[in-house]
C-alpha positions in Angstrom: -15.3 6.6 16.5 -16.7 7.5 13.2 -17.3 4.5 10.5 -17.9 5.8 7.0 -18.6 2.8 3.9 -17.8 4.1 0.3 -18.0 3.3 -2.5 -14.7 5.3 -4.2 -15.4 5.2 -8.0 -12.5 6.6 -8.8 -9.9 3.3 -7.5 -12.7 0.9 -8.3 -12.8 0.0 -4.7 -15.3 -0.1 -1.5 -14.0 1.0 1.7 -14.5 1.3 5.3 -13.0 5.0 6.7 -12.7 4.8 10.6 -12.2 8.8 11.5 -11.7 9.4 8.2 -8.8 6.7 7.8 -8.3 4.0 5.6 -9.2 1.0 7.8 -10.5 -1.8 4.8 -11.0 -2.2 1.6 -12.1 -4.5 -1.3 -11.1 -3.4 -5.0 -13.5 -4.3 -8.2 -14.4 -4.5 -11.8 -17.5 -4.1 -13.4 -19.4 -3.8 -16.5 -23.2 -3.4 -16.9 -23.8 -7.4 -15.2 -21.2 -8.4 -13.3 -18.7 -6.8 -10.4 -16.0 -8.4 -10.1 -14.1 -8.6 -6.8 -10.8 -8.9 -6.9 -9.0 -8.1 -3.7 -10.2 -7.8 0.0 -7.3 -5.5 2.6 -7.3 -5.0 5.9 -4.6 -2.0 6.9 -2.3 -2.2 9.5 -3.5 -1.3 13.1 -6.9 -2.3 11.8 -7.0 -6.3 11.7 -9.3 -8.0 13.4 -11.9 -5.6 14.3 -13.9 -6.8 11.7 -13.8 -4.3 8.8 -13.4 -6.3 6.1 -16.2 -8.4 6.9 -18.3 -4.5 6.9 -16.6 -3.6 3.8 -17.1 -7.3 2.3 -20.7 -6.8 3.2 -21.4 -3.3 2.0 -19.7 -4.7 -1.3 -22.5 -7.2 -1.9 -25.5 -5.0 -0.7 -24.1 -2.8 -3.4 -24.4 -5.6 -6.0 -27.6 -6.8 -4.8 -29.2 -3.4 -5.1 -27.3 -2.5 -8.4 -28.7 -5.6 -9.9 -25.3 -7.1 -10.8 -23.8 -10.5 -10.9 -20.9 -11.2 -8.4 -17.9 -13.3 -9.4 -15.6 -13.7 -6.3 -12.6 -13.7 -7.2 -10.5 -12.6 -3.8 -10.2 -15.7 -1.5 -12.0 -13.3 1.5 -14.8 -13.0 -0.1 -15.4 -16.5 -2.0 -15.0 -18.0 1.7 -18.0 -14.9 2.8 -19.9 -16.1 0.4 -19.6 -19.9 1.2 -20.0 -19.3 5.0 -23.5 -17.2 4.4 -25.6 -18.8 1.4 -28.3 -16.6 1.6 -25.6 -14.0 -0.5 -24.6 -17.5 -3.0 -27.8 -16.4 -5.5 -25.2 -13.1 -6.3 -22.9 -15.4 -7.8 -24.1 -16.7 -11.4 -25.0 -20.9 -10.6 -22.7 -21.4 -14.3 -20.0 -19.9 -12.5 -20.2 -21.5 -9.2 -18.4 -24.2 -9.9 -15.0 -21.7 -10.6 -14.9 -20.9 -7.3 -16.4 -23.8 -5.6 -19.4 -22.6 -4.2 -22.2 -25.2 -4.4 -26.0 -24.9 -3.2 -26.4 -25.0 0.5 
């Protein structure tokens, strides 16, 4: 089984291609500071094998290395985010309180 993470430009969104299928996803905005993400899916047949934790991952290693701010808007990933504080110093410590994530 091939897994391929991607970063597809084109529908502003990150995905996880198992045998070249659609298997997760997590859509975005950005600008030149910030990506916002907005939506985390899993596709049918592929829940609960743990691609969109990969794909939620992959998302923020993108960030980090980009240099960009991360406002968490989906739910999936706002709950990532509070359940691994070593990825909280991605979201801006103003806009923490939005989406009530506070220090560890």
């Amino acid at each position: 089984m091939a897994v391929e993470l991607t970063d597809n430009t084109k529908q502003r969104r990150f995905e996880v291609l198992v045998d070249g299928e659609l298997a997760a996803l997590v859509t975005y905005g950005r600008n030149a500071q910030q990506m916002a993400l907005t939506h985390t899916e899993t596709e049918p047949g592929f829940e609960g094998q743990g691609y969109a934790k990969q794909v939620v991952e992959f998302a923020l290693a993108h960030a980090r290395e980009a240099g960009l701010d991360v406002l968490p808007f989906c739910p999936y990933v706002r709950d990532y985010i509070a359940k691994h504080p070593e990825q909280l110093d991605l979201v801006p410590a103003e806009a923490r309180p939005k989406f009530e994530l506070a220090e560890a």
